[in-house]
C-alpha positions as a Python dict, from the first residue, in 0.01 Angstrom:
ca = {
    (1, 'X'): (0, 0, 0),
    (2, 'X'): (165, -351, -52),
    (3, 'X'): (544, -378, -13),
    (4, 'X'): (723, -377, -320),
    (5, 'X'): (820, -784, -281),
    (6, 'X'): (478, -877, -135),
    (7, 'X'): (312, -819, -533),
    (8, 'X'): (39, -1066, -600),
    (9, 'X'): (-4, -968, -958),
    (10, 'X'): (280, -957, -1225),
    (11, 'X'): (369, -716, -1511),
    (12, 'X'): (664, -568, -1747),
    (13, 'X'): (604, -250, -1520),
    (14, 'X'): (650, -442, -1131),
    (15, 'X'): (911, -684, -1282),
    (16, 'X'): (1126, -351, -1380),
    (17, 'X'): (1055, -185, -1031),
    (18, 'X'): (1121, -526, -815),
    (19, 'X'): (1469, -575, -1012),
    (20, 'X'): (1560, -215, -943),
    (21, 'X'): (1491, -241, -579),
    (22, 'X'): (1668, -569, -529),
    (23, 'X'): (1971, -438, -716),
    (24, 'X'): (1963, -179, -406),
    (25, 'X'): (1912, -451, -166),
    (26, 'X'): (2228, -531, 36),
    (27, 'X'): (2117, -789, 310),
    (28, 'X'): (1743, -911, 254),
    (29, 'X'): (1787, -987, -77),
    (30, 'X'): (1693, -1363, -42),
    (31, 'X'): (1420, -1296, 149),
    (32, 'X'): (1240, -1044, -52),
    (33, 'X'): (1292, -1252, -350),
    (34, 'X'): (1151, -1525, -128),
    (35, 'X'): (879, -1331, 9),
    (36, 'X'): (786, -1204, -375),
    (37, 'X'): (823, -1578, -515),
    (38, 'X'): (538, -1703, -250),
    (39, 'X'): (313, -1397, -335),
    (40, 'X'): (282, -1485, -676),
    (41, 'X'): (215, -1871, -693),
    (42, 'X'): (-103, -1843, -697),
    (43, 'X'): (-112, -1582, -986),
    (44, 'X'): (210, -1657, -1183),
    (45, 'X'): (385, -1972, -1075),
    (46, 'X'): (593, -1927, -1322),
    (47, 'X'): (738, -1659, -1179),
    (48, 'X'): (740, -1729, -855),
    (49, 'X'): (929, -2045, -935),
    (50, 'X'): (1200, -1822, -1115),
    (51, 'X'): (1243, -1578, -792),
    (52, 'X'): (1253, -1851, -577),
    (53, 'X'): (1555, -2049, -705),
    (54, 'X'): (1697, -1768, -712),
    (55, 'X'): (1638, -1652, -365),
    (56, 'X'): (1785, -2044, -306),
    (57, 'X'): (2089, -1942, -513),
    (58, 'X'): (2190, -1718, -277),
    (59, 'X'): (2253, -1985, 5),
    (60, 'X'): (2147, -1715, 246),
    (61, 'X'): (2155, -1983, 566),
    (62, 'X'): (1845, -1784, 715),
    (63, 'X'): (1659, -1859, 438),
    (64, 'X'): (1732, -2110, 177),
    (65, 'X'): (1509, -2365, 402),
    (66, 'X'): (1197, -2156, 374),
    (67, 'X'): (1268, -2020, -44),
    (68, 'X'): (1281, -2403, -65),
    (69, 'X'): (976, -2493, 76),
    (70, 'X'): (814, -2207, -163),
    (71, 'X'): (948, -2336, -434),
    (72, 'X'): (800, -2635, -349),
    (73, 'X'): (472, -2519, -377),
    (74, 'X'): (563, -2335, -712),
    (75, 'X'): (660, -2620, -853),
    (76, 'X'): (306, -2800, -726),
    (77, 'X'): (128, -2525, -862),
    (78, 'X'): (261, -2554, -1220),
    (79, 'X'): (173, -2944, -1178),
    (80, 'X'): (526, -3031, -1114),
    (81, 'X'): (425, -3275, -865),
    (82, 'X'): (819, -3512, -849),
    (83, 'X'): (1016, -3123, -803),
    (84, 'X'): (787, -3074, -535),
    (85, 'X'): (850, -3369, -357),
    (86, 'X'): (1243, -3334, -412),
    (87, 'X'): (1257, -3006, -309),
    (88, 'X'): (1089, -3089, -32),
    (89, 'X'): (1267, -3360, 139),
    (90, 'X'): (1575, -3137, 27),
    (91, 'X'): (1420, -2873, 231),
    (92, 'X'): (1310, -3076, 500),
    (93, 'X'): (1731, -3236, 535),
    (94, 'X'): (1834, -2905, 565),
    (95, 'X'): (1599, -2805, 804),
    (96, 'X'): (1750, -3105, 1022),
    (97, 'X'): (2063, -2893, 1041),
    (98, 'X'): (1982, -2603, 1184),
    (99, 'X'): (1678, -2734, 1485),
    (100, 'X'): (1606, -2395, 1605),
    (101, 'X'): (1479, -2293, 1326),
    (102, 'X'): (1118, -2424, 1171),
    (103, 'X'): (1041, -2278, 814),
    (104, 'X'): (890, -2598, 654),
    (105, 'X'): (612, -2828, 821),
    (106, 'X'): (666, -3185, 709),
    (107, 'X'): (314, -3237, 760),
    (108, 'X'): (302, -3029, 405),
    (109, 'X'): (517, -3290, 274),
    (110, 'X'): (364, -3586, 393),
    (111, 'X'): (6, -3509, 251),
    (112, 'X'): (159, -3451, -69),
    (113, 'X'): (319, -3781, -75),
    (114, 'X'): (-15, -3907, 55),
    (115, 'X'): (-286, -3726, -191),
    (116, 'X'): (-50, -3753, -555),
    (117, 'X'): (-54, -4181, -380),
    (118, 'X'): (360, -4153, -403),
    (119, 'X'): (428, -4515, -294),
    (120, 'X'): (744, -4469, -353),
    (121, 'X'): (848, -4221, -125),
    (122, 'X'): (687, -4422, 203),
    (123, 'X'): (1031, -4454, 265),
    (124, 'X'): (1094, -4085, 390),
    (125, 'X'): (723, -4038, 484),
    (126, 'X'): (637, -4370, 707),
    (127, 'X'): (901, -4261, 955),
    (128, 'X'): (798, -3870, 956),
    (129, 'X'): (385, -4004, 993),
    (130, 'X'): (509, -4207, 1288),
    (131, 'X'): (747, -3910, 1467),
    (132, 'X'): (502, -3653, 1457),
    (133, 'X'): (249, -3549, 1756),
    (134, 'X'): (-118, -3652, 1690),
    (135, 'X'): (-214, -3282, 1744),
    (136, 'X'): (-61, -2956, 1636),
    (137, 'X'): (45, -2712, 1853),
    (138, 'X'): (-300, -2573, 1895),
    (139, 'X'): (-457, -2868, 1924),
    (140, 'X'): (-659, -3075, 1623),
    (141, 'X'): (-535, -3031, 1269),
    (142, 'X'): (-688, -3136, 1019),
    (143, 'X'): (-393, -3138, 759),
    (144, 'X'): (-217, -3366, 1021),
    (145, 'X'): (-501, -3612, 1054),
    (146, 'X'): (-586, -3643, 666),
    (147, 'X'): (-211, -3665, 563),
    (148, 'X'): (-122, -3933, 828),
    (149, 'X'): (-432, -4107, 703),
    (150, 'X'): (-349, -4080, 325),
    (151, 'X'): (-28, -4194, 414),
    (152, 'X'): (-104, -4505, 653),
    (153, 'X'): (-340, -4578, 335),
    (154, 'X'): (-60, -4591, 72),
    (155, 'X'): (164, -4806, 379),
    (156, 'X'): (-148, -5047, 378),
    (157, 'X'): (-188, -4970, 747),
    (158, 'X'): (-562, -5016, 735),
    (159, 'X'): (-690, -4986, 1083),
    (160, 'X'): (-464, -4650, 1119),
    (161, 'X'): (-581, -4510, 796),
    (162, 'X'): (-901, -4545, 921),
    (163, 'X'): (-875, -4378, 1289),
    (164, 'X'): (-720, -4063, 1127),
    (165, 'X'): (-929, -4044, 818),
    (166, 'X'): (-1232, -4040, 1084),
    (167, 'X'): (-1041, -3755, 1273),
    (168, 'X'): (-971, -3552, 998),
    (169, 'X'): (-1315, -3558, 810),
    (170, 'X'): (-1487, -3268, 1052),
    (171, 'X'): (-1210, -3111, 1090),
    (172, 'X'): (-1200, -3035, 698),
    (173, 'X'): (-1376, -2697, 696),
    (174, 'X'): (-1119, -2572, 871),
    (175, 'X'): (-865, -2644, 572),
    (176, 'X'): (-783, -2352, 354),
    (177, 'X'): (-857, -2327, -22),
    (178, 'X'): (-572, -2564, -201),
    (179, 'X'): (-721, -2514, -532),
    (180, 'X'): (-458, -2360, -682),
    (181, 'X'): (-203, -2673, -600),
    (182, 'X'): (-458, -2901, -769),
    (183, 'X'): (-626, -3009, -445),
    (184, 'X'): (-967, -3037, -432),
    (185, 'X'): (-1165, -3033, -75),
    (186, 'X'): (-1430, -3214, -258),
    (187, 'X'): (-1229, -3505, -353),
    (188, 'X'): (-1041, -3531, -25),
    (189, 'X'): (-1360, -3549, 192),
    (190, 'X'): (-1463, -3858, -38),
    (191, 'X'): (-1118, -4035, -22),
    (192, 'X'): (-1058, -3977, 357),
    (193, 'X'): (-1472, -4089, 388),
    (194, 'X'): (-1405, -4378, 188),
    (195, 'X'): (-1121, -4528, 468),
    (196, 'X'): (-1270, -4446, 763),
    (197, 'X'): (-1537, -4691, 687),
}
């Protein structure tokens, strides 16, 4: 049975049922309205993006970095692409503040910046592109390669666009269904083909 803030579907019925649990809750409440928020993007971004400001509302210090970085992703999903950048690097600031503890990649942020061709925010993303690792933690990614790629592209780094665009392009199987944040696979394999030529 799924946890009462883990719904992926949304009715009158759960609504009414979530509210009366997190009335009870005394001292996860901004985490199971964050954890509810993220299960529903896909399904009801809407609501998701409703739970999760107010799981930010809270200020709850454990996790007001990660409701942030799902509302991010709400607001993607309901085409909001300028929130989700905002929200974001807001996220990302705060998660400068507290080192020890990781809740949003900026790797997530920089291939937004990168595939929505956000020139104007090279500012913030040229010097996170440059900081990070050329591998993850367990070795290739290929979120890592295509957003440094998209992003040396929009800097007009040419040669560097190129060398992770050609890193990134067999590595794309292994990239998870983005759909739902208007991302098409498709469309990314021909952009990232198109500079590494």
């Amino acid at each position: 049975m799924t946890e009462w803030y883990r719904n992926t579907e949304w009715s009158d019925e759960i609504a009414a049922e979530f509210e009366r649990r997190i009335e009870r809750s005394r001292t996860q409440k901004a985490q199971h309205l964050s954890l509810q928020g993220y299960h529903l993007i896909r399904n009801h971004p809407d609501v998701a993006r409703d739970l999760l400001t107010r799981a930010v509302e809270i200020g709850d210090v454990h996790e007001t970095v990660r409701a942030r970085s799902f509302l991010a992703l709400a607001n993607l999903a309901l085409g909001q692409v300028e929130q989700a950048l905002d929200t974001y690097e807001v996220a990302l600031e705060q998660q400068l503040e507290q080192p020890n503890f990781i809740a949003v990649q900026p790797v997530d942020y920089l291939f937004l910046v990168g595939w929505f061709r956000r020139v104007e925010r090279l500012e913030v993303a040229l010097p996170i592109s440059e900081a990070l690792p050329d591998e993850g933690v367990f070795g290739p990614d290929p979120q890592l390669d295509a957003a440094k790629a998209l992003v040396f592209d929009l800097a007009r780094r040419a040669d560097d666009a190129a060398k992770y665009a050609a890193r990134a392009l067999p590595q794309l199987d292994g990239i998870p269904d983005v759909s739902a944040l208007g991302i098409d696979i498709a469309e990314l394999r021909d952009r990232l083909s198109a500079l590494s030529t």
